[in-house]
TORKOL-969113 format. One record per residue: x, y, z of N, C-alpha, C in turn. Coordinates in steps of 0.001 Angstrom, whole numbers, plus 524288, in hexadecimal, padded with zeros to 5 digits. Last residue first. Layout:
<sedos>
XYZXYZXYZ ...
</sedos>
This chain:
<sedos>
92DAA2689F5EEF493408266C75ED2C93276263485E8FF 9292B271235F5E89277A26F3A5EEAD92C0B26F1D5EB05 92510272845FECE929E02743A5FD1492BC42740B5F618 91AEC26A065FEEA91BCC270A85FFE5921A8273005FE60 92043260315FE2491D57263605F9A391CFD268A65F988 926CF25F5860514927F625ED9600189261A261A95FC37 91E2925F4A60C4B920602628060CA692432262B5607F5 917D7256C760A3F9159925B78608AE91B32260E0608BC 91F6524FF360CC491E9024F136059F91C64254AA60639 91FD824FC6616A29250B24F3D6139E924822528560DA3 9163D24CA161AC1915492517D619FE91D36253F861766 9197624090617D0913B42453F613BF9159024A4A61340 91E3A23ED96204591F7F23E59619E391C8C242D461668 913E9241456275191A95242C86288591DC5242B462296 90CB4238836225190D3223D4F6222D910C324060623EB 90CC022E096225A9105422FF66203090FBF235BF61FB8 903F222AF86299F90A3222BC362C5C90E6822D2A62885 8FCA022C3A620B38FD83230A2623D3902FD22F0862601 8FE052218961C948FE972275661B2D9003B22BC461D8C 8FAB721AA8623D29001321C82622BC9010C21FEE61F35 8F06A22081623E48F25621FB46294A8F84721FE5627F0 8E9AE21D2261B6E8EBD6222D061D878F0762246E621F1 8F0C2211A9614A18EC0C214AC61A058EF7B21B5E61AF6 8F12D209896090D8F34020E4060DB38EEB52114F61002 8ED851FC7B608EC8ECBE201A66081D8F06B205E760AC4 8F96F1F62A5FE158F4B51F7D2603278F0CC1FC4D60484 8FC8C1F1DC5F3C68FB531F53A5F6608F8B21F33C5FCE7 909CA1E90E5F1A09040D1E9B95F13B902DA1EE765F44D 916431EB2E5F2DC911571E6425F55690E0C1E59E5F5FE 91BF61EECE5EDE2919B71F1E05F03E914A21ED525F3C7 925E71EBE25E632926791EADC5EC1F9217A1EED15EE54 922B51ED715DAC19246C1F1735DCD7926371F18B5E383 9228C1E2795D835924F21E5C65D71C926A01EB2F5D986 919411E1515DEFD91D1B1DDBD5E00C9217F1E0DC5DD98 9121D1E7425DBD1912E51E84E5DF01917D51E5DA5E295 90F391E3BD5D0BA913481E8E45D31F914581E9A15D671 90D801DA215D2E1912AE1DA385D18C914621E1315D2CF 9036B1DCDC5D888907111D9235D97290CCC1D9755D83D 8FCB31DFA35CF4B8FEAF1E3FC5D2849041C1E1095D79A 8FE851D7905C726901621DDAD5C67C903061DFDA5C97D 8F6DC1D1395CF538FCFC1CF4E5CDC78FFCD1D4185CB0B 8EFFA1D9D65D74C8F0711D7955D0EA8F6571D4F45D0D2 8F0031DEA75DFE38EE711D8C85E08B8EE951D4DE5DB0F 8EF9D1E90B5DCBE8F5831E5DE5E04B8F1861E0875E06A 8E6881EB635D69B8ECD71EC1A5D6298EE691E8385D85D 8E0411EDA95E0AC8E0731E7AF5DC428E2271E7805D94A 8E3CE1F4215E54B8E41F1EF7B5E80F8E4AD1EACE5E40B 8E1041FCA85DC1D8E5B01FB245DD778E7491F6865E160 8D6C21FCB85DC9F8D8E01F9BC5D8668DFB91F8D15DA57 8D4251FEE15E6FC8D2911FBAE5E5868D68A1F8FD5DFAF 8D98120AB15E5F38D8C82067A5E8C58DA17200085E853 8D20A20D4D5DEF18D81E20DBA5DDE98DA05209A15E1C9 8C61220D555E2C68C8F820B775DD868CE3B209425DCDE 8C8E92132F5EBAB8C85020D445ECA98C83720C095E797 8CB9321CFE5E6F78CECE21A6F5EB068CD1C2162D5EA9D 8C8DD222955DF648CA8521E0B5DDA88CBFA21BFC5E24B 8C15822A9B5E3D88BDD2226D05E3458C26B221FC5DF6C 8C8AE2328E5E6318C8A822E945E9268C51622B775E823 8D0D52388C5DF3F8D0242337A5DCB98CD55230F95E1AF 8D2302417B5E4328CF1C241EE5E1678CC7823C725DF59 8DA6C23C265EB968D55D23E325ED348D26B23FF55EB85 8E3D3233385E6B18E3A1239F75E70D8DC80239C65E71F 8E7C2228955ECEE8E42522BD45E9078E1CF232625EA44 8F56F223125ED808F1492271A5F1B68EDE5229365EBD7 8FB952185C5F24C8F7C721C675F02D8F39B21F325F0FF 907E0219735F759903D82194F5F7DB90017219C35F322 915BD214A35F923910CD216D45F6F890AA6215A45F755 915E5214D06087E918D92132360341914272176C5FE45 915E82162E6155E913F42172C610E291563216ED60A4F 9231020FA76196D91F8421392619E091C3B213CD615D9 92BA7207BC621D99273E2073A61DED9253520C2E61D59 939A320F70625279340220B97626109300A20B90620D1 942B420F5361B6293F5A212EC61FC793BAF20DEF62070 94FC720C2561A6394C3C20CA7619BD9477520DA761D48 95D9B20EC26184A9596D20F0D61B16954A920F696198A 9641920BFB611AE9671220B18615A89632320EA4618EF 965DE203F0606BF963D520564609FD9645D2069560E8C 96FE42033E5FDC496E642025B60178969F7204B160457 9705B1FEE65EEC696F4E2035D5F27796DFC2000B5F8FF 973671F7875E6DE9773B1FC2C5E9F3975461FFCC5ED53 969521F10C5E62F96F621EF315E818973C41F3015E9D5 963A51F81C5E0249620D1F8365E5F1968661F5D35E9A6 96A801F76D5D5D99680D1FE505DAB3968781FB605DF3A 9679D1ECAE5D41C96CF71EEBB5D3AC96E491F3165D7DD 95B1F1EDBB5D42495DAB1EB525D7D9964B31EBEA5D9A8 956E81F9BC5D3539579E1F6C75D07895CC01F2DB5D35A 94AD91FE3C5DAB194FAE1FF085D8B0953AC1F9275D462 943DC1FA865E1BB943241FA1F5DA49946331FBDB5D857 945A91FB225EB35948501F7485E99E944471F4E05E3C0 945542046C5ECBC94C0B205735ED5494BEF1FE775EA02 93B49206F55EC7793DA6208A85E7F8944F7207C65E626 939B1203245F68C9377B200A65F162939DF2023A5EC58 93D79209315FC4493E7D203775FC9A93FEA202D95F6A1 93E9B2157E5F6A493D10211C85FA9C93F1920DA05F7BA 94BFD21CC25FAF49487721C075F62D9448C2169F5FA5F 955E52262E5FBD394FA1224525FDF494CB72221C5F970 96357226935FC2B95D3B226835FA0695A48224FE5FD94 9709822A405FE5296CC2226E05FCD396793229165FB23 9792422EEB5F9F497B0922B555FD08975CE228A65FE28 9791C233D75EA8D9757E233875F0169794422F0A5F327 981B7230D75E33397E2C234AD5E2BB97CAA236A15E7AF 984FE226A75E0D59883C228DB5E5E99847222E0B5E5FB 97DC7220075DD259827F222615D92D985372246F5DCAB 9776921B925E36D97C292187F5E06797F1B219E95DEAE 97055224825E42E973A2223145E8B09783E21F4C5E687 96CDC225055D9209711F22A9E5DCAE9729D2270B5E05F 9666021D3B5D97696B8A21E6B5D5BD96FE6220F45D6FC 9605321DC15E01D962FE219795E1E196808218685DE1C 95A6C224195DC0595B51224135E1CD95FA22211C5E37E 95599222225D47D9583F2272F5D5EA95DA4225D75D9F9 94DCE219DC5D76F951DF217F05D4FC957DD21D095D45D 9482D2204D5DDB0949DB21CB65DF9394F3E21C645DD62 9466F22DBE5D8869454E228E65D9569490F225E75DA72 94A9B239415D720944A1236565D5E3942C8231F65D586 9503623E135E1E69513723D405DE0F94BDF239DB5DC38 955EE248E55EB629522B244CD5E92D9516E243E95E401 95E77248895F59995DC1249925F03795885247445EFD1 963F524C866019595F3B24AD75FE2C95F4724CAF5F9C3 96FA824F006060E96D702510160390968AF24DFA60160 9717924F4B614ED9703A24B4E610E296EA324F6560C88 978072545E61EA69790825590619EA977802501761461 978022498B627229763124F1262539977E024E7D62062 96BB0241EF62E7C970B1243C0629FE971DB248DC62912 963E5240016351B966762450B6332996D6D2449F63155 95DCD2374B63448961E3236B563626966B523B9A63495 9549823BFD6314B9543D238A6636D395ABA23819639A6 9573C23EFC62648956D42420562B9E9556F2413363003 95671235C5622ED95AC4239316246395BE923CF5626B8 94C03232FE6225294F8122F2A624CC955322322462580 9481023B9961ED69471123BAF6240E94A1C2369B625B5 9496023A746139994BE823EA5615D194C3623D7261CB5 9455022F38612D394B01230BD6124594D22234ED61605 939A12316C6133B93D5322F59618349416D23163616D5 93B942387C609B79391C23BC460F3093AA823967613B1 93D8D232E2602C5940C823540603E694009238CA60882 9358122A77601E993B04228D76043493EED22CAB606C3 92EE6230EA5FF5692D9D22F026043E933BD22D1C60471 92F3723E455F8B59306B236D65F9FE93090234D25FF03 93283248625F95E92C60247795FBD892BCB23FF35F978 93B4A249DE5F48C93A6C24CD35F9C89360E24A0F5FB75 93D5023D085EE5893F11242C35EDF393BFE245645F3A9 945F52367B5EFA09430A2364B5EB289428D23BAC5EBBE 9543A237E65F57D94E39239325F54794AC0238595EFAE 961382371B5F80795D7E237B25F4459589A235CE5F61C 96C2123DE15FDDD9688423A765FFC79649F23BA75FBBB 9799B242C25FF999742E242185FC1F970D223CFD5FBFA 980B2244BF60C6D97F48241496068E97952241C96052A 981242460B6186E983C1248D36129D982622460460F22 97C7E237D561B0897DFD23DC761AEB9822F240C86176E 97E4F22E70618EE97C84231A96149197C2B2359E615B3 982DB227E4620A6983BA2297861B459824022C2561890 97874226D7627AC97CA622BEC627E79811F22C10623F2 9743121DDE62422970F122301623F0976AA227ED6243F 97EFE2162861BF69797E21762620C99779621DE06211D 9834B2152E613D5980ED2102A614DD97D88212DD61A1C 988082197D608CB9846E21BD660BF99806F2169F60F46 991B421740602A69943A2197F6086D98F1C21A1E60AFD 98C8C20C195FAAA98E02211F55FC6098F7A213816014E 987D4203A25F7DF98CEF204355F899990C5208535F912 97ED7206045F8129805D201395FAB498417203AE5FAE3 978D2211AB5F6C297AB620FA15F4CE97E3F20A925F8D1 96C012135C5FFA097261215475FD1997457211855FA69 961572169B60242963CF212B55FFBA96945216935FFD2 956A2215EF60D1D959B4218A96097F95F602160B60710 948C9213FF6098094DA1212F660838951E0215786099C 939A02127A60D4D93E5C215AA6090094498214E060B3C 9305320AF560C3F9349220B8760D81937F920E9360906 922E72030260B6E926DC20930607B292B3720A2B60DFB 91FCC1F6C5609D5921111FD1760E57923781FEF260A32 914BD1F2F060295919381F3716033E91A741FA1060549 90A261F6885FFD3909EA1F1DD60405910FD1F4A960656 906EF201635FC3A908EA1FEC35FACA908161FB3E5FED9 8F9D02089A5FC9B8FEF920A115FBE290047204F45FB2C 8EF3E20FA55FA148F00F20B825FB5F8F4F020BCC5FB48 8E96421A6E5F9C28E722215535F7DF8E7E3211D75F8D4 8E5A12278C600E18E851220745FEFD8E65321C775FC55 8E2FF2329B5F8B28E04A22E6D5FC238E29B227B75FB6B 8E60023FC45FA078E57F239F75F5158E5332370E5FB02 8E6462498A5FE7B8DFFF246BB5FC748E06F240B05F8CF 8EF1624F455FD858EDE2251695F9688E98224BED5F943 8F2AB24D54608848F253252F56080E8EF23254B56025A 8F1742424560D128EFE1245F86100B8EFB424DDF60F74 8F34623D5E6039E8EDC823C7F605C78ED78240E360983 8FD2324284600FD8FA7C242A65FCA68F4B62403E5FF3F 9029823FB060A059023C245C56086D8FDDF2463260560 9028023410609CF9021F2372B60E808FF1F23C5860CC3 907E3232F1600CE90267232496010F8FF802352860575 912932351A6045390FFD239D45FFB690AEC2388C5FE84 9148022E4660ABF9144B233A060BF1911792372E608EA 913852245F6052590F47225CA6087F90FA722BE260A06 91598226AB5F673916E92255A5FC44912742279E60114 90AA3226065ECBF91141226855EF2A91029224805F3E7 90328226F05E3C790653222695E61590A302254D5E838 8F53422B185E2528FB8B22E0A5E22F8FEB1227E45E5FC 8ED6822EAB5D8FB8EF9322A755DC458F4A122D3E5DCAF 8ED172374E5D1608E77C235315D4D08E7CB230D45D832 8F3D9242535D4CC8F4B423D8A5D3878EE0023B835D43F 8F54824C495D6668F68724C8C5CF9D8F48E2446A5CEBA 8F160254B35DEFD8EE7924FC75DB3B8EEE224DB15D6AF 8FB70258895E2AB8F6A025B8A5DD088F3CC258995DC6F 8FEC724F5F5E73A8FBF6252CA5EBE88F9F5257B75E876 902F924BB25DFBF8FDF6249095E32F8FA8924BD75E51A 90BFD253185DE359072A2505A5DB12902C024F605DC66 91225251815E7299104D256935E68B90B4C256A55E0AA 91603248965E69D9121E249585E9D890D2224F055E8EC 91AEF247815DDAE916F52447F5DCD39138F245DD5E246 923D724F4E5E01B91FE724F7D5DA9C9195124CDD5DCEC 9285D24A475E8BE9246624EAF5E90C920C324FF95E4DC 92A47240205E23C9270C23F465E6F99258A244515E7F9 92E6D243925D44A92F102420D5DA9192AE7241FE5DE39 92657242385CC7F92AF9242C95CC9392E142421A5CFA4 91CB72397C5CBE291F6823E935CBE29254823FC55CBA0 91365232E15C5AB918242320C5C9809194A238AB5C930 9094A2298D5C01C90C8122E615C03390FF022D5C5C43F 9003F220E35B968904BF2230D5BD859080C224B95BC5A 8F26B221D95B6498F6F7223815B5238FC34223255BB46 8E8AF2193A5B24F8EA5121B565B66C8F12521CB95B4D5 8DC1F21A7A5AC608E1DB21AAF5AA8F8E3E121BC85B201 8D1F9213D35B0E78D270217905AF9C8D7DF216875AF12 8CD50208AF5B6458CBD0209525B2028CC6D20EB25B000 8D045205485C0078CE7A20A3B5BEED8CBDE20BBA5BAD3 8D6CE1FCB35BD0E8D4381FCA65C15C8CDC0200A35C05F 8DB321FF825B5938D7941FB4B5B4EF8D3011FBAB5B7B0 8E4F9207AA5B9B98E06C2089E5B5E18DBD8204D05B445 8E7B8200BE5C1E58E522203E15C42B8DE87206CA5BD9C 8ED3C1FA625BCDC8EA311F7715C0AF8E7071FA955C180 8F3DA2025A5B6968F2A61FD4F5B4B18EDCE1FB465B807 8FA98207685C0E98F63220B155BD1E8F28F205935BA91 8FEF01FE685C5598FBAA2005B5C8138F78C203A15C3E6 907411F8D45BCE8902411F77F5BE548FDED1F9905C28D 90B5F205E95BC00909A5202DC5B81C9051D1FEEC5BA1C 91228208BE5C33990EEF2085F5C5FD908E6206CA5C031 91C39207735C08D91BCB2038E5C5179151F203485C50E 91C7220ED85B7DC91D8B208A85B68D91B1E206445BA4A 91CE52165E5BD56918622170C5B9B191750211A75B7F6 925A6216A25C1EC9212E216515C51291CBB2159A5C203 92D66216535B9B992D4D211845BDAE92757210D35C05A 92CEA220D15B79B92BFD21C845B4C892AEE215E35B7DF 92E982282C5BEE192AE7228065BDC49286C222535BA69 936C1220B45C9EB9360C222AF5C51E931F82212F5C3CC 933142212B5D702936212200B5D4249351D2233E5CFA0 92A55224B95DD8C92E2B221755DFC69317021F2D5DB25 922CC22D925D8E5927FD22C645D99392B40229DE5DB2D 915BE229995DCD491A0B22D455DFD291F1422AB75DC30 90CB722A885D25F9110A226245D5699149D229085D642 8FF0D22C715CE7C9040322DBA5D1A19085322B085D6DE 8F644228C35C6A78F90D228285CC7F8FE1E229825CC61 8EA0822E625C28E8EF1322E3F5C2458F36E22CC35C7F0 8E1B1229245B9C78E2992284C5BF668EAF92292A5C06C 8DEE322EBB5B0348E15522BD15B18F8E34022CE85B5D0 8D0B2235535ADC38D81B234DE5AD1B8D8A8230635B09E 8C73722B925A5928C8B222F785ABD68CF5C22F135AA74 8C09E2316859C248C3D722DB659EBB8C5C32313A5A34C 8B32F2356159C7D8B9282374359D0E8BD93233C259F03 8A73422FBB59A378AB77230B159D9C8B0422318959BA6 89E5C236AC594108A0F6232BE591A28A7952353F59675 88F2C233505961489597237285970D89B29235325960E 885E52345D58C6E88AAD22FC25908B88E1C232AE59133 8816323AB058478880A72399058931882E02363658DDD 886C02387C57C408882023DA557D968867023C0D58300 884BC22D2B577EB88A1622F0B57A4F88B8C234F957D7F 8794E22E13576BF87B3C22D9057D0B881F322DC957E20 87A06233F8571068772D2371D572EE8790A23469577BF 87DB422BBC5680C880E423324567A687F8B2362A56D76 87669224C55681C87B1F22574569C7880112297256B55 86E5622A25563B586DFA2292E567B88734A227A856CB7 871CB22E4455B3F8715D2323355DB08715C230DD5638A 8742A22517556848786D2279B5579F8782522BA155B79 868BF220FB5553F86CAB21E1D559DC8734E2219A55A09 8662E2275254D3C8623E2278E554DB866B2225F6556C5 86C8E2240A544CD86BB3229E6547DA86A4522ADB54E89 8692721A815443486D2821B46544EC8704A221605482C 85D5421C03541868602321A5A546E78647321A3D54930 8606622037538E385D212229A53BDE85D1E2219C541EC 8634C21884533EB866D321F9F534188653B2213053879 85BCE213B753384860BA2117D5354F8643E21513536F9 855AE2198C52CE0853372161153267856BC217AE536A0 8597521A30523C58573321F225258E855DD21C8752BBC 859B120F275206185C78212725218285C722176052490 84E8A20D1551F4B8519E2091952215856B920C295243D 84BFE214355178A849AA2153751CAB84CC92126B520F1 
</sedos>
């Protein structure tokens, strides 16, 4: 009977258990928060740099967070603007586009100015702007912020006959011009000085642009109940000794916020990128 009891309860309590697992909804892990990193270099590098950000962020969040990149700067705009990203990092022009045409919403950008470059080789025949007429001039690519001043730093000073190339990153950039390839480049500050110190020693600079909008982040407008989440965790990022060194590493000097306001004055740029896009280079 002792037995027959025990079965017996053993039964009630499975059913009972059986009855409330069916009844509890059993949540769906959520996908992985995906962020998107404009091209300012190689895919590998970027996936590396931005290691303690996913790291800080998946804790934060308590969900997987993934980083991506594209192929070039139109790739990656022409992405955003499908909603391929749920954070999108680039330059202020292409945030510009991406809050004012495809609904993603600022988050915050860098402390440190963004400045773009243009370099020649030190010890080359190309030491000022009118050197380089007739001659091949290199670009990240059509819709880069460096390369959008670039173009307009040369056509301020109508050169002629320049051919523009474009090529997929910094370090690109600074190969061709050494090899005699290109008479010069556009690349920013920042990227001219993660180059490798030997590189940077042969190249000259022989103009650079005022401060402008650097990278940003921008949350794609489906994601807007993460804004003060994302936010939030990312401030307390940069105040971690991690977020410290990357930021020391990478010369970016902690975040701030970005305002609509310098956004928008990057719209002249912006409407650069749409038109890029419409032509669908």
């Amino acid at each position: 009977m002792t037995k027959r009891l025990s079965a017996g309860l053993l039964g009630l309590c499975s059913a009972l258990l059986c009855g409330l697992t069916a009844a509890m909804p059993v949540r769906a892990e959520e996908p992985a928060l995906r962020i998107g990193i404009a091209p300012h270099t190689s895919a590998r590098v970027i996936v590396e740099q931005y290691q303690p950000v996913r790291r800080a962020l998946e804790e934060a969040l308590g969900r997987s967070v993934e980083i991506v990149t594209a192929p070039d700067f139109t790739a990656f705009a022409r992405r955003a603007v499908d909603q391929e990203y749920d954070v999108a990092v680039t330059t202020g022009h292409q945030a510009q586009l991406l809050r004012k045409d495809a609904g993603y919403l600022p988050l915050l950008t860098y402390k440190s100015d963004f400045r773009a470059v243009v370099v020649t080789a030190a010890n080359g025949p190309h030491r000022t702007a009118d050197s380089l007429a007739g001659t091949t001039v290199l670009g990240l690519s059509p819709s880069s912020l460096v390369t959008l001043w670039g173009q307009r730093w040369l056509a301020d000073r109508t050169l002629p006959n320049i051919q523009l190339r474009y090529v997929s990153a910094a370090d690109s950039v600074a190969q061709l011009v050494l090899a005699g390839d290109a008479s010069a480049g556009f690349m920013s500050l920042a990227n001219r000085a993660k180059l490798a110190p030997e590189v940077q020693a042969q190249l000259a600079t022989i103009a650079e642009s005022p401060p402008m909008t650097g990278r940003a982040y921008m949350l794609n407008g489906k994601q807007a109940a993460l804004l003060e989440p994302l936010r939030k965790a990312l401030f307390a990022f940069g105040a971690t000794n991690e977020g410290k060194t990357y930021f020391d590493t990478n010369q970016l000097g902690g975040y701030r916020p970005v305002t609509d306001a310098e956004l928008e004055a990057m719209e002249p740029l912006a409407d650069e990128v749409r038109r890029v896009l419409k032509a669908g280079k």
